[in-house]
C-alpha positions in Angstrom: 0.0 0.0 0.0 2.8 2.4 0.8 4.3 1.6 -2.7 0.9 3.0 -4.0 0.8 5.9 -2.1 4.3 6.9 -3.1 3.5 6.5 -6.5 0.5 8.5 -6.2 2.4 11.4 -4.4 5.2 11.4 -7.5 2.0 11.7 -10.2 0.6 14.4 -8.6 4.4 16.4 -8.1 4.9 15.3 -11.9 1.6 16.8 -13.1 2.5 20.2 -10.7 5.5 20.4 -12.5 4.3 20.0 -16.0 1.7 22.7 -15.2 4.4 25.0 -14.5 6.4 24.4 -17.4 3.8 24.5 -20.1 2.5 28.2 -18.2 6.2 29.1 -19.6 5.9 27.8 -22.6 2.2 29.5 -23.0 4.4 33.0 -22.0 7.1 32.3 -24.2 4.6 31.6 -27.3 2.9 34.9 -26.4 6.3 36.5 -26.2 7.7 34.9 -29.8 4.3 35.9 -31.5 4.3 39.8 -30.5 8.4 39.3 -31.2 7.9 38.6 -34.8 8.6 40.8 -37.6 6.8 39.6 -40.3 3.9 39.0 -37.6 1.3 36.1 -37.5 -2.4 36.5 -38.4 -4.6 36.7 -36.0 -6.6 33.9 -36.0 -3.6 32.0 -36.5 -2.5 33.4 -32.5 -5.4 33.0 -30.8 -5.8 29.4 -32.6 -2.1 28.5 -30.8 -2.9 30.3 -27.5 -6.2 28.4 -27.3 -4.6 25.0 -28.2 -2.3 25.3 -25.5 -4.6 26.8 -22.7 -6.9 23.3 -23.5 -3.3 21.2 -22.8 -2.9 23.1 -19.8 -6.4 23.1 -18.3 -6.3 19.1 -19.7 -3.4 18.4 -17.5 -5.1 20.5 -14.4 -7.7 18.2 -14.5 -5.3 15.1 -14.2 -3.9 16.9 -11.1 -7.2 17.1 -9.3 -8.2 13.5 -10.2 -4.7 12.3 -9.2 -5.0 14.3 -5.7 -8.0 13.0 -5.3 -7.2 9.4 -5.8 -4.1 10.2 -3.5 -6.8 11.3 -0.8 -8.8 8.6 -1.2 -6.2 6.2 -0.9 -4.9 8.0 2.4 -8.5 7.7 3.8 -8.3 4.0 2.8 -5.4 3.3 4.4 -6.6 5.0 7.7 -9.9 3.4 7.8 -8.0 -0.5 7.5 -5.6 0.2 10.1 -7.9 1.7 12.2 -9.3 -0.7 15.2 -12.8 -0.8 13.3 -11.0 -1.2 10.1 -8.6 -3.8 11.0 -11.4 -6.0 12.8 -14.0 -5.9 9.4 -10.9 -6.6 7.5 -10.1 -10.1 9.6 -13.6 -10.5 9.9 -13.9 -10.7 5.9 -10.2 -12.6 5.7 -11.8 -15.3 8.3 -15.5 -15.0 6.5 -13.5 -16.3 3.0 -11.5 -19.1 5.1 -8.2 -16.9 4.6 -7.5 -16.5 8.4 -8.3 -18.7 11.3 -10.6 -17.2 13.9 -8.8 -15.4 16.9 -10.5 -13.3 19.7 -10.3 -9.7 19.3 -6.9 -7.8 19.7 -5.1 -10.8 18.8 -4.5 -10.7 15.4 -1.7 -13.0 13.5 0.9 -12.3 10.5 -1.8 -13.3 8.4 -3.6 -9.7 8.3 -0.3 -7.8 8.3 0.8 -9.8 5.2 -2.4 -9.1 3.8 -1.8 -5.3 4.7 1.7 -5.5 2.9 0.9 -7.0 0.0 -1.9 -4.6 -0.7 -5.7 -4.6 -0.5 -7.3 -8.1 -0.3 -8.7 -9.5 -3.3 -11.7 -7.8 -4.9 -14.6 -10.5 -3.3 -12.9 -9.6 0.2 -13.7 -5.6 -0.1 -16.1 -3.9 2.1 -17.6 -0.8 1.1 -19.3 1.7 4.4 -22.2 3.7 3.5 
């Protein structure tokens, strides 16, 4: 789970920093087309400037999905390690024969290796309403 996280945190600083870079680019274009001697048409201008504004709001929108998935996995994570989380999670693990049954607050390496190696398997996922 941690090797998710992480590479949910590096999406989101990768899309941050493509949003900066094509912001300059967007400047430099504006600054090259007034630049130009022989000058551009018009349409020709605001048909580049629009193309790129649509890349950058395009990319924008990848940030806010990929911070959201990254919140959404944080709350994840927080809700299966915490003490209500942890005991649905062996309850479902025991429910599918995966774990042997154990009185509360004793819980084997069967649930952390589950932990480690990620979610459980699609069947064993609980959803709260």
């Amino acid at each position: 789970m941690h090797e998710i996280s992480r590479h949910a945190i590096h999406t989101s600083e990768i899309l941050t920093a493509t949003i900066r870079t094509m912001t300059e680019l967007r400047r430099y274009q504006t600054d090259i087309h007034e630049s130009l001697a022989a000058g551009l048409e018009k349409n020709y201008k605001e048909q580049a400037k629009a193309y790129t504004d649509f890349q950058i709001q395009l990319v924008k929108s990848l940030r806010l999905r990929s911070e959201s998935n990254q919140e959404r996995l944080k709350n994840e994570v927080n809700l299966v390690l915490s003490p209500c989380g942890l005991e649905r999670l062996i309850w479902k693990l025991t429910s599918a024969g995966l774990q042997q049954p154990r009185p509360p607050g004793q819980h084997g390496n069967e649930v952390h290796r589950a932990l480690d190696h990620g979610f459980p398997p699609s069947h064993l996922h609980f959803r709260m309403h």
